[in-house]
C-alpha distance (Angstrom), angle and dihedral (degrees) to the residues before:
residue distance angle dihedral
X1 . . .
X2 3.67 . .
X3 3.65 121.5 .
X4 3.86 111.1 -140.6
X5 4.07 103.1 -146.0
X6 3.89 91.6 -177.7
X7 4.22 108.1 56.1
X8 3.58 104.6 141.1
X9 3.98 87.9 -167.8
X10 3.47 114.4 148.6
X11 3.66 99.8 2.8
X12 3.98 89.1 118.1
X13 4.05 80.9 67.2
X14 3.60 100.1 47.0
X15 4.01 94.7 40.7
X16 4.39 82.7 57.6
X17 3.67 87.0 50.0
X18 3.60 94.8 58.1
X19 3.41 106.7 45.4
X20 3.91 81.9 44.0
X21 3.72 87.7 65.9
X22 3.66 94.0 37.3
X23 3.82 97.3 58.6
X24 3.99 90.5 44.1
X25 3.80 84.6 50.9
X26 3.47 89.2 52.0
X27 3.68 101.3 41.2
X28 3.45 90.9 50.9
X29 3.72 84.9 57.3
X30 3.39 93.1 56.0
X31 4.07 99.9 55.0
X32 3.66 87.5 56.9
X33 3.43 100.4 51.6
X34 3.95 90.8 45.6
X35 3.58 91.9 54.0
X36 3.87 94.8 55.8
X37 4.01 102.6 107.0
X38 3.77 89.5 -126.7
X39 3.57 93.8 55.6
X40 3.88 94.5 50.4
X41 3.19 90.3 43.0
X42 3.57 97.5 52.2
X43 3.72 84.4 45.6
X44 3.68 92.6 54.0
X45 3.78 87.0 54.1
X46 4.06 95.3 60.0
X47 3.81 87.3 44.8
X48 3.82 95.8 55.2
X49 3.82 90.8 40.3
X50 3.74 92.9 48.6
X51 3.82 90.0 44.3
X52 3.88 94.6 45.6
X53 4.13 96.2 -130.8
């Protein structure tokens, strides 16, 4: 019996999986660095320029 070292099956899968994790990772990255105050307040900033108040 021969022992096939190169089956790509179910890499498709795993490939999802980690870029799955990857973006939660990052999202979750995100939220706390938005809810620093000088990050929202710097935020706020661009907002009020942009609007013109």
């Amino acid at each position: 019996m021969k022992r096939d070292l190169h089956n790509d099956e179910g890499m498709a899968t795993v490939e999802y999986a980690l870029v799955t994790v990857a973006a939660a990772g990052f999202a979750g990255l995100l939220v706390v660095i938005l809810k620093s105050d000088e990050v929202r307040g710097l935020l706020m900033g661009i907002l009020r320029g942009a609007l013109g108040t």
